[in-house]
N, C-alpha and C positions, 0 to 999 in steps of 0.2 A: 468600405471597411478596410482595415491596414491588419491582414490577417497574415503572423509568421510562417509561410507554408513550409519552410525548411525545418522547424519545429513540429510543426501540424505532420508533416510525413516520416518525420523521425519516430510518434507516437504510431501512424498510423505501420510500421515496419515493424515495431516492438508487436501488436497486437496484431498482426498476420503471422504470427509464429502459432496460432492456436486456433481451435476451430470457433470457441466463441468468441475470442476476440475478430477473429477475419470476419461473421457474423456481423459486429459488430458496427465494424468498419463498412461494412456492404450497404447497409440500413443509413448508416452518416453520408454513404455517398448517393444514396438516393435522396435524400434530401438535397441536397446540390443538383441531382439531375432533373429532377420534379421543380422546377423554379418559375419558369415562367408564369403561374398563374398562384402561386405562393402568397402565403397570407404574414402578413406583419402586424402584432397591435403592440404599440407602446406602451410600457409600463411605468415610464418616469427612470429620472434618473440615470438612462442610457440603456435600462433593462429593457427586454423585450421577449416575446413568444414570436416563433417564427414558424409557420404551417407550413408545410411542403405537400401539391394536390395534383392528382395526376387529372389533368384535365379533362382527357381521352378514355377515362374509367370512372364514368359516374362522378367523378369527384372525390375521390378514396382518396382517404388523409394517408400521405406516404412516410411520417417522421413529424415530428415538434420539437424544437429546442429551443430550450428557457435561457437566454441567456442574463446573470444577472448584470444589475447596474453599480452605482456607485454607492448608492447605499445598503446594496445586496451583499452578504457574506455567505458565501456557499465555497467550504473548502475542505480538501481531504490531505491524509497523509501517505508521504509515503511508503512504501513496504520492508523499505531497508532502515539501517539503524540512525542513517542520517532521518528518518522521519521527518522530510521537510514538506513545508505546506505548500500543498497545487492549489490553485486558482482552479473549482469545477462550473461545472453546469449542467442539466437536468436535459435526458433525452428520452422521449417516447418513441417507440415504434411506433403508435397508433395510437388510439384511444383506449384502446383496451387493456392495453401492457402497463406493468407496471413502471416509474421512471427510474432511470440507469443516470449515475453519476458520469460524467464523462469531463475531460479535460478542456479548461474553458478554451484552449486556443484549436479543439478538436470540432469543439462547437461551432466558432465561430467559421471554423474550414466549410462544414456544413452547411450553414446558414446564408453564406458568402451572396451566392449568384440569387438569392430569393430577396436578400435586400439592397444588391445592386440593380438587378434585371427583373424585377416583376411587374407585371404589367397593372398589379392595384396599390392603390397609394396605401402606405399603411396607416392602420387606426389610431386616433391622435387619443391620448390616455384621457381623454372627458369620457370619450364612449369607451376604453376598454374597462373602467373599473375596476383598476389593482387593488388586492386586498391584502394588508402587510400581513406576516406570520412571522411568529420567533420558534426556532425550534433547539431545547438544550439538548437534544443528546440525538445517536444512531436515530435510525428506525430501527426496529428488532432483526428486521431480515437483514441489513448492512451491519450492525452489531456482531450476527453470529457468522457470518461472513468474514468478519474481519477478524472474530477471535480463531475460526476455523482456517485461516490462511497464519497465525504468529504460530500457531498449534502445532502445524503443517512442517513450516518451515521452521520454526527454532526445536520442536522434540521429535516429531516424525524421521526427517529427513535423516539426523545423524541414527536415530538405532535402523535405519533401513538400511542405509552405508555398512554400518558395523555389521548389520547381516548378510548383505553381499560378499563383506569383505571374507566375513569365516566361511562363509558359501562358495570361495576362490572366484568371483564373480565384480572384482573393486570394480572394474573400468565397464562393466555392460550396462550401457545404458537401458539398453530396451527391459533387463529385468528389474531396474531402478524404476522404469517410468508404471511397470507391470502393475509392481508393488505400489506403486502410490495411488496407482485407479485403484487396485482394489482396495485400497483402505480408504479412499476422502470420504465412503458416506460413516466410517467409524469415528474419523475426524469432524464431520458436521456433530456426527453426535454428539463427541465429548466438548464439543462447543457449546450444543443447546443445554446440555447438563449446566458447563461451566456458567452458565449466563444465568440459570434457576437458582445454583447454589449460589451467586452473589461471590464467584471468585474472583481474582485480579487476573485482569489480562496482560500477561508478562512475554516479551520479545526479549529470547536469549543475547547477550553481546557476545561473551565468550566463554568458555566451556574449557577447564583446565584437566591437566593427568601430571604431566610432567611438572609443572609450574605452581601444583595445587598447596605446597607447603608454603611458598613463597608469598603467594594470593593468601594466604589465611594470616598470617604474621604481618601482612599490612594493610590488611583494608578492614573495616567494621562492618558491621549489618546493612546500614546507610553511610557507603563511602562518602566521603567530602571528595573536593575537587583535590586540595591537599595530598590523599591519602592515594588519588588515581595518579598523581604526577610521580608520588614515592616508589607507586608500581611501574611506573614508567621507567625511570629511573633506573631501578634493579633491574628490569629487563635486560637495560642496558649494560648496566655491570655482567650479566649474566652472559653475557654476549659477548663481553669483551676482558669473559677469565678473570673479573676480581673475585668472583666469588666464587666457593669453594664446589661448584654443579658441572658434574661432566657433560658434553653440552654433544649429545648422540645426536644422532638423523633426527628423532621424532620429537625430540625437547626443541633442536633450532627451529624446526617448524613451527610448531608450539609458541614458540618466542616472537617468531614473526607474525604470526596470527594475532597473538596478544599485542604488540607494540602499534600493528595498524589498526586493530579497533580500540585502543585506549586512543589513540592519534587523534582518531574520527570521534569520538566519544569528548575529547576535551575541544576540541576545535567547536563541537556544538552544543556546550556545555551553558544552561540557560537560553538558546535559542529560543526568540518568539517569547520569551519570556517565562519558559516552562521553568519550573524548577526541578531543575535534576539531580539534585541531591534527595529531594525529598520521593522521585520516583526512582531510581536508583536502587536496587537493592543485591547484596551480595549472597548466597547459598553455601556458608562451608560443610562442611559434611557431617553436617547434622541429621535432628528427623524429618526437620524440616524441608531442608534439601530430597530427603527421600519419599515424603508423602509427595511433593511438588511433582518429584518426577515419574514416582507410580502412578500418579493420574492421570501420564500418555502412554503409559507401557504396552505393547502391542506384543 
């Protein structure tokens, strides 16, 4: 296998910041260590199931990862607003666990030494018997997972800041991090809600105060690419005193928050073929704006 390990440990350093990711990562590396009696069956196509068996213990299955092939699509997004597509793959602790989406080239880190060094030839796809599956959407529990992590991060995080802030409290992490255990099982829940009531699941870009009259006088409900380049623009002017905005601490800030996610926002404009005009949508200070945002209000 020609597996990136400078990539592979670059994932595996992001996810030793936490306890279930370090978890995580503990389990993928047993797999790698468990290898000498390791099970491969081929699934066609370059896909594969890879067993990891601790030989010395009954045979206790220690990890399985799916890894898919060429005609496999198994892929996720990611967290930030670049939302670019990872290449995954499917990881069991055991049999009994549920599977955990993991990054394919975290995978193959994994799988590595059981499909160079195992001492059984692996099963040629006559005898494993691949069964195709299509699947259009989440599972329910990755679903609410993922609305409960946009939740989190795009309406959570900033009223917890703004309560720090009047708390005289901006820079303490440890009460930042306090607040946010105590709230994720409030935020699962307004996930599970959001996902009964059939609402959209919406990842904030940018969030105006200073800038909010400017944003309303140019953009529509569904900006065009057009309309985000004309706020680009202003920005610009904004910055550089053609227009008539005194441009305090908290506006230039402002400014530059706004100019690097329109930046990143038009750079991925249609990406993969999304259309992002049509997912796109603008809030000005409407009711709508306000029902949106009382339904994370803590």
């Amino acid at each position: 296998m020609n597996v990136n390990h400078k990539l592979a440990h670059s994932y595996i350093a992001a996810l030793s910041c936490t306890k279930e990711g370090a978890e995580l990562v503990q389990a993928l590396e047993a797999v790698r260590y468990y290898h000498s009696e390791g099970r491969i069956a081929q699934l066609g196509g370059g896909s594969m199931l890879v067993t990891a068996v601790d030989a010395y213990d009954d045979d206790d299955v220690m990890g399985l990862v799916l890894l898919p092939g060429k005609k496999d699509k198994l892929t996720y997004k990611s967290a930030d607003w670049l939302d670019n597509t990872i290449r995954g793959a499917l990881f069991w602790k055991d049999y009994h666990s549920h599977p955990v989406v993991v990054p394919y080239v975290l995978a193959e880190w994994a799988a590595e030494c059981i499909v160079e060094y195992s001492e059984y030839e692996p099963v040629p796809i006559q005898y494993a018997k691949p069964v195709l599956h299509s699947v259009d959407a989440m599972p329910d529990w990755m679903e609410r997972d993922h609305r409960a992590d946009v939740i989190m991060r795009s309406y959570i995080y900033p009223q917890v800041e703004d309560k720090l802030i009047a708390d005289g409290k901006a820079n303490d992490d440890d009460a930042f991090d306090q607040m946010i255990e105590h709230l994720t099982s409030t935020v699962q829940t307004m996930a599970i809600q959001d996902k009964h009531d059939g609402i959209r699941c919406e990842k904030l870009v940018v969030m105006w105060d200073k800038l909010s009259d400017l944003a309303c006088e140019t953009l529509s409900v569904h900006p065009t690419k057009q309309e985000i380049m004309n706020l680009r623009k202003k920005c610009g002017n904004v910055f550089y005193g053609t227009v008539g905005m005194s441009l305090d601490r908290d506006t230039e800030g402002e400014l530059w928050q706004t100019v690097g996610e329109l930046d990143t926002l038009l750079k991925n404009w249609d990406k993969d073929g999304t259309d992002t005009e049509r997912l796109l949508r603008f809030y000005p200070a409407t009711s709508s704006k306000t029902a949106r945002f009382n339904r994370y209000a803590i």
